[in-house]
C-alpha positions in Angstrom: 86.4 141.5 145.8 85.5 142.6 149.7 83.1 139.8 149.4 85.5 137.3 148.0 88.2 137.9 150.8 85.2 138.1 153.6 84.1 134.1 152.2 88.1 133.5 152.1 88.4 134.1 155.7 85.9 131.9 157.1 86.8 129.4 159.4 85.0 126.7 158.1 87.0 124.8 155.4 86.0 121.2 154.2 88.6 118.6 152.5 86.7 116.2 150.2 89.7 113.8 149.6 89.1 111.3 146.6 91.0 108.2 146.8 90.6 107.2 143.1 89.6 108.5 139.8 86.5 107.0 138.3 86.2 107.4 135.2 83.4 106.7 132.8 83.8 104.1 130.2 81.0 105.6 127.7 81.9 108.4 125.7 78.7 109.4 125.2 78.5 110.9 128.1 78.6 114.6 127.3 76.1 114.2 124.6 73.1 112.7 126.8 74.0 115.8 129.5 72.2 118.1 127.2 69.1 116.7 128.8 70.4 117.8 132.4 71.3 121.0 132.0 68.3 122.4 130.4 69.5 123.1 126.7 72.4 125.1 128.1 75.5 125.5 125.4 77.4 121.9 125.4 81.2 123.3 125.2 82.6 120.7 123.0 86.1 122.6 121.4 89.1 123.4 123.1 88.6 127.2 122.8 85.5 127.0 124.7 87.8 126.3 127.8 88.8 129.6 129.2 92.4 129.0 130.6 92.1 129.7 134.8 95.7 130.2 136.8 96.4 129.4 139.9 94.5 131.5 142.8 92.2 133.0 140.3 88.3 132.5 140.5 86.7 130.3 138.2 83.5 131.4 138.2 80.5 132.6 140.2 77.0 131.0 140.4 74.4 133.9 141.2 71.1 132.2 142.6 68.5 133.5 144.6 69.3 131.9 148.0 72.9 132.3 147.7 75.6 132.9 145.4 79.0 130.6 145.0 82.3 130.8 144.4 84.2 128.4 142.6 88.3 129.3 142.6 91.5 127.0 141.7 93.9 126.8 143.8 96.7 124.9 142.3 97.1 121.5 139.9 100.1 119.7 141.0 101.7 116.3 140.6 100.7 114.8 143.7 103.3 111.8 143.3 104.5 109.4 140.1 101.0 108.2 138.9 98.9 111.3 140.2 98.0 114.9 139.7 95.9 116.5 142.4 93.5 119.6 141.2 92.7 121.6 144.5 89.9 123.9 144.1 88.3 126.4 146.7 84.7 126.5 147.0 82.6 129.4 149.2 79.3 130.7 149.8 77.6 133.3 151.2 74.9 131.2 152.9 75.0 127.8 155.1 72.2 126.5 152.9 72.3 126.4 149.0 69.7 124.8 147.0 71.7 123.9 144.3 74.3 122.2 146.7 75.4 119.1 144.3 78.7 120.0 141.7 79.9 117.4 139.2 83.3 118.1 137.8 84.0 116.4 134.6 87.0 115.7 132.9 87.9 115.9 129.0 90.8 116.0 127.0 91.6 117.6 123.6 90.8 114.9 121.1 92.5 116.3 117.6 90.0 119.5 118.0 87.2 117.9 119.8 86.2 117.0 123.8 86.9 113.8 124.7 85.1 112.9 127.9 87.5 110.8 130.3 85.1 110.9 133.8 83.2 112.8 136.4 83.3 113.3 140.3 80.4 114.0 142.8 80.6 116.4 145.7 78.0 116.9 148.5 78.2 120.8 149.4 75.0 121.1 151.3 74.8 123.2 154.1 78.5 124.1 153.4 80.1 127.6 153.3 83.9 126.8 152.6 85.5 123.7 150.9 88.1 122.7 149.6 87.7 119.6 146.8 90.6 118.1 145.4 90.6 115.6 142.6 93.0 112.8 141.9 94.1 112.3 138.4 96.0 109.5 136.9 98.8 111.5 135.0 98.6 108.9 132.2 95.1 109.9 131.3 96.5 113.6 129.9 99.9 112.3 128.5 101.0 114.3 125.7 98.0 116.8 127.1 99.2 120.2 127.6 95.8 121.1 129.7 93.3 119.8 131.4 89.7 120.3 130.8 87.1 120.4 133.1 83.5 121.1 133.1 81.9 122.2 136.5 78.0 121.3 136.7 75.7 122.3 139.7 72.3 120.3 140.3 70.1 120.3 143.3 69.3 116.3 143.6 71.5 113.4 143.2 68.8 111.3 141.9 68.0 114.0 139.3 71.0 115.3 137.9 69.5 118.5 136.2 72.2 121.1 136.0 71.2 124.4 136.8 74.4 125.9 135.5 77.4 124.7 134.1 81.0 126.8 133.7 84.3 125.6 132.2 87.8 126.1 132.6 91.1 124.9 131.7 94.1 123.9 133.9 98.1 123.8 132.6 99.7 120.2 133.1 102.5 120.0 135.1 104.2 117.6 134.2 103.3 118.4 130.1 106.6 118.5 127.7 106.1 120.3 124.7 107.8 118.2 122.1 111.2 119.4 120.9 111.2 121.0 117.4 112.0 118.6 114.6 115.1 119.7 112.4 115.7 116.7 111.1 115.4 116.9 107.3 113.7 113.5 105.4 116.0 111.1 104.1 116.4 110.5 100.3 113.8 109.4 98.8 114.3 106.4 96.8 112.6 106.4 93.6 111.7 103.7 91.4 112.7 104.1 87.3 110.7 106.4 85.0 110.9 105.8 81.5 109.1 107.9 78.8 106.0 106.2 78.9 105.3 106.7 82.7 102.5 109.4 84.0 103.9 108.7 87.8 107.0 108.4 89.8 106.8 106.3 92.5 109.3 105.2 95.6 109.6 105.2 99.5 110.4 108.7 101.4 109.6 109.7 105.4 106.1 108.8 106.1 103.9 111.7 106.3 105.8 113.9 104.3 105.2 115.6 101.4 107.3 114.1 97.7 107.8 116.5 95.1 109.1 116.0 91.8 110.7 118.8 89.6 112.2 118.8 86.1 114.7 122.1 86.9 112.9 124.6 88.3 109.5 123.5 87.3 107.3 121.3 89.7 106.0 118.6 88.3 104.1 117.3 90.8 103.3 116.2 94.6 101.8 113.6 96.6 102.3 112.7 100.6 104.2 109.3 101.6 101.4 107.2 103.6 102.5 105.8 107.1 103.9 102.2 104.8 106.5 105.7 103.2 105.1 104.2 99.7 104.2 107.8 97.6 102.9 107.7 93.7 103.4 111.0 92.5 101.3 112.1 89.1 103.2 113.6 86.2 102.7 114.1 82.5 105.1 111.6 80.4 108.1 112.7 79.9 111.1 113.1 77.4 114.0 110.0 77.1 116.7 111.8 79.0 115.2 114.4 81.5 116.6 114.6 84.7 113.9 114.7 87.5 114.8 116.0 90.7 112.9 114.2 94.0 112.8 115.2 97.6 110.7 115.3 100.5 109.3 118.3 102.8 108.2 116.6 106.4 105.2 118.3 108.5 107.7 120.4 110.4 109.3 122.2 106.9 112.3 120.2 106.9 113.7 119.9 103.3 115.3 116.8 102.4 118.5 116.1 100.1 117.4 115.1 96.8 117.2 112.1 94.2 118.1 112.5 90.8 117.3 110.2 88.1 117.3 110.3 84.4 114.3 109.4 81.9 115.0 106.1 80.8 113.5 105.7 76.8 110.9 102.6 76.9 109.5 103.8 73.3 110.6 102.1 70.6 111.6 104.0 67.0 109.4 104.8 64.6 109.0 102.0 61.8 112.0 102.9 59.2 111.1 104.1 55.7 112.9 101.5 52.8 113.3 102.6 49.2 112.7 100.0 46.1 114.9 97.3 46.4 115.3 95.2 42.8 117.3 92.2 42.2 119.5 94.6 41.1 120.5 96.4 43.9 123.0 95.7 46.5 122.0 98.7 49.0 119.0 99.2 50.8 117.8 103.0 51.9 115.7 105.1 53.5 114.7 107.1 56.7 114.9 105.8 60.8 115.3 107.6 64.2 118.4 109.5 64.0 121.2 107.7 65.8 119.7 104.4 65.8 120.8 101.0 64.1 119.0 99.9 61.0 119.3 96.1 60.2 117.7 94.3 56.9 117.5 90.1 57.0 116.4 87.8 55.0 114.4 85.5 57.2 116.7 85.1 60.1 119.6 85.8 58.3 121.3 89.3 58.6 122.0 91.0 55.6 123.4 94.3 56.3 123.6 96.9 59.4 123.7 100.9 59.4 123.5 103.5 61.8 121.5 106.7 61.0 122.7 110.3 60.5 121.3 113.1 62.1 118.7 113.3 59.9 118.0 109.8 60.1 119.1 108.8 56.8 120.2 105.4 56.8 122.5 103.4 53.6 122.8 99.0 54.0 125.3 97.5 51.7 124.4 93.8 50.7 127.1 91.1 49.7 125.3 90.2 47.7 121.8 91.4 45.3 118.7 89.2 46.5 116.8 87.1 44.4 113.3 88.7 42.9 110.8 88.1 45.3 113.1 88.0 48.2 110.6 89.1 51.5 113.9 91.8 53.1 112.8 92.5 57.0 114.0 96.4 58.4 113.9 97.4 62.0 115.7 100.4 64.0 117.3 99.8 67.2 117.4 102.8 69.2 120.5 103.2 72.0 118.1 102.1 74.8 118.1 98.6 72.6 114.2 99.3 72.0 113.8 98.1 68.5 110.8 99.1 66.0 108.3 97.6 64.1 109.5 95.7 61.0 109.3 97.1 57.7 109.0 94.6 54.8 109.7 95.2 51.2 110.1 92.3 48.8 112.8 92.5 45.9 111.7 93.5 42.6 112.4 92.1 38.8 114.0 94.7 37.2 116.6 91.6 35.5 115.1 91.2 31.8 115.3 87.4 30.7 117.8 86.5 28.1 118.1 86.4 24.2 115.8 82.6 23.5 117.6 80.1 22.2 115.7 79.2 19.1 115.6 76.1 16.8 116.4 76.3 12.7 112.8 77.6 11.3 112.1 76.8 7.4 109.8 77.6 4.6 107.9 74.4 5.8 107.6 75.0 9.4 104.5 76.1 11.5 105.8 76.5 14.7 109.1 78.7 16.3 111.0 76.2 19.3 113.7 76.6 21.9 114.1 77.7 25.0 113.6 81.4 27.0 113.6 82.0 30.9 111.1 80.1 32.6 107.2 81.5 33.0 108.4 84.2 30.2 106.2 85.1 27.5 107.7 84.5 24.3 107.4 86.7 20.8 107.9 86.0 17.9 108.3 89.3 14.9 108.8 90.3 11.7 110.2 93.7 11.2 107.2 95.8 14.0 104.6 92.9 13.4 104.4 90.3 15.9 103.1 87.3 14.3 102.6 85.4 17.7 103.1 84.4 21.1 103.5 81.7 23.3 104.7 80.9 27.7 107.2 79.2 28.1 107.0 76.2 30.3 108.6 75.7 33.9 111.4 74.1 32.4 111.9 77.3 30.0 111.2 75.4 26.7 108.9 77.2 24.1 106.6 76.3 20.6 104.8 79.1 19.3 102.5 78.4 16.3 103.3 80.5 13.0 102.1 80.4 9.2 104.6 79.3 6.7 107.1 81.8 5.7 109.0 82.5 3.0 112.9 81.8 3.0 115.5 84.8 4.0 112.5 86.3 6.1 114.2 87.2 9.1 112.1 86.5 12.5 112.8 88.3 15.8 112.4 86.2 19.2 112.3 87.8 22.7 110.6 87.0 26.2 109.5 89.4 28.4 109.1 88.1 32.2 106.7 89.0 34.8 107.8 92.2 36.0 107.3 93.1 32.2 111.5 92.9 31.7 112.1 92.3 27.7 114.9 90.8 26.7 117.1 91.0 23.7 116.2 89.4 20.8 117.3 86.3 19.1 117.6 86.8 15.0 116.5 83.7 12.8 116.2 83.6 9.5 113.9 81.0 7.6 115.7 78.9 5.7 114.6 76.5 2.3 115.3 73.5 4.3 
């Protein structure tokens, strides 16, 4: 330190005043100086930049025809547009070989150096200086220091750095950002039905949207700078309440969204019992609570609502017709309405007693008339002598051998479905 204050006391002090700030429009700079200074550490993160205070020595350059001091003095705001940084410079010896110094400028770039510009000083021959650098202010807004990196080199021509040092500065006229308490506004979220695997809406920008279904988190995403956020989930029940707020970078909670489940699936396809042309109800199983409705074509025959154990009863007007095509769906509450189920009416109506002609000891054949498309028999006692169809118009004539009078002859028809009818009674007569 007796050697510092003996340099400080020198009488010899030099201003180097620099009317503007040139800076560099490549920002490749730093990179190519790893030619110049002779493979010497590049300092290219913030913490590489010691912080100096004001009055305190920067560094000192030891070489063998003199050593060097470099100190800061102050960095001030010089006026609206500028900042000045004022540093002292001494040496021991009028005549320093390595008499060139090259400040350069950088600012913190999201964790790496940005490189703004450089200044040149002459400090040949030169035992005290003073060098003060102009700054435009805008250059280090929202910069809390400034960065500088001080290079020595021997000829202008050759800039070769024999050694390099750097240093950090506080800005003056740096405001650290007040803390944000401001919680995110409610994010609105789009519906979410039971057949969704996301939620999706507008919250803050940036921050982060969760979505819980009571105390379980269900997932997260973060709202990009449009506030659009898609948040992944697995589906859902019809009904659950899902709770939705945002978290900005500073930790601020927002005030929640809550929405409901809406049901998008439809019910199951309903169950239907046997349905003849006999019945007037139709049965069978469906979600529980929903609405069960049974046409015919486009006409609706019957409605029902479910129990709780989805057990459903329709009451018909009226029976249907054999062969009657019945269509049942279920309609949940949320109006989604299942699959049809068809069932088509069955026979279970046998055909009616024939109506048969006289039959005598002379004739060959049994006539009349039986249900349309029904098969016709004709029997004695458990034999059945024969059989015949019956036309589309229901009439009938069924071949026989001659029989003899008072034999009694029993005629049915069975239709279709295999319904037999009753029987009609003839007995042969002589004539």
């Amino acid at each position: 330190m007796g050697y510092v204050k003996k340099v400080l006391s020198m009488v010899l002090v030099l201003f180097l005043m620099v009317p503007t700030f040139a800076f560099a429009e490549s920002s490749g700079v730093l990179k190519n100086e790893s030619e110049m200074n002779f493979g010497k550490k590049l300092y290219i993160k913030p913490a590489d930049y010691p912080l100096v205070k004001d009055g305190n020595i920067i560094d000192i350059f030891v070489e063998k025809y003199a050593n060097q001091i470099y100190s800061l003095d102050s960095l001030r705001k010089e006026n609206e547009s500028e900042l000045r940084l004022r540093l002292f410079y001494q040496s021991n010896e009028y005549y320093f070989k390595s008499g060139l110094a090259t400040l350069e400028f950088y600012k913190d770039d999201r964790g790496s150096m940005a490189f703004l510009g450089s200044l040149n000083y002459d400090l040949y021959y030169k035992t005290e200086a003073t060098i003060d650098s102009f700054i435009p202010i805008s250059f280090y807004d929202g910069q809390e220091y400034v960065y500088v990196r001080i290079g020595i080199y021997e000829y202008e021509w050759n800039k070769e750095y024999f050694y390099t040092t750097t240093f950090k500065v506080k800005n003056p006229v740096y405001t650290a950002p007040k803390p944000d308490t401001t919680p995110p506004a409610k994010p609105a979220v789009n519906s979410v039905s039971d057949k969704d695997t996301k939620v999706t809406g507008t919250a803050e920008a940036g921050a982060t949207v969760y979505v819980k279904s009571g105390s379980t988190t269900l997932g997260s995403a973060v709202a990009t700078s449009n506030k659009k956020f898609t948040v992944a989930i697995k589906k859902q029940k019809a009904g659950t309440k899902l709770t939705v707020y945002a978290v900005d970078k500073a930790k601020n909670k927002g005030a929640s969204a809550t929405i409901t489940v809406v049901d998008k699936t439809a019910p199951a396809m309903p169950t239907a019992s046997k349905v003849s042309n006999k019945d007037k109800k139709v049965t069978g199983k469906a979600e529980a609570g929903s609405k069960v409705t049974v046409k015919a074509g486009s006409k609706i025959l019957g409605t029902a609502n479910t129990d709780k154990a989805g057990k459903y009863s329709v009451t018909m007007k009226a029976a249907q017709k054999a062969g009657t095509v019945l269509s049942i769906t279920a309609t949940d509450k949320a109006k989604n309405t299942s699959a049809v189920r068809k069932i088509t009416v069955i026979d279970k109506i046998p055909p009616a007693a024939p109506k048969v002609n006289k039959v005598t000891i002379k004739s060959t054949a049994v006539k009349g008339k039986a249900e349309a498309n029904s098969t016709v028999y004709v029997k004695v006692g458990s034999k059945v002598l024969a059989s015949g169809k019956a036309s589309k118009a229901g009439s009938f004539s069924i071949k026989i051998k001659k029989q003899k009078a008072g034999v009694v002859l029993q005629v049915y028809a069975k239709d279709k479905a295999g319904n037999v009818g009753k029987s009609t009674k003839v007995t042969v007569k002589t004539k």
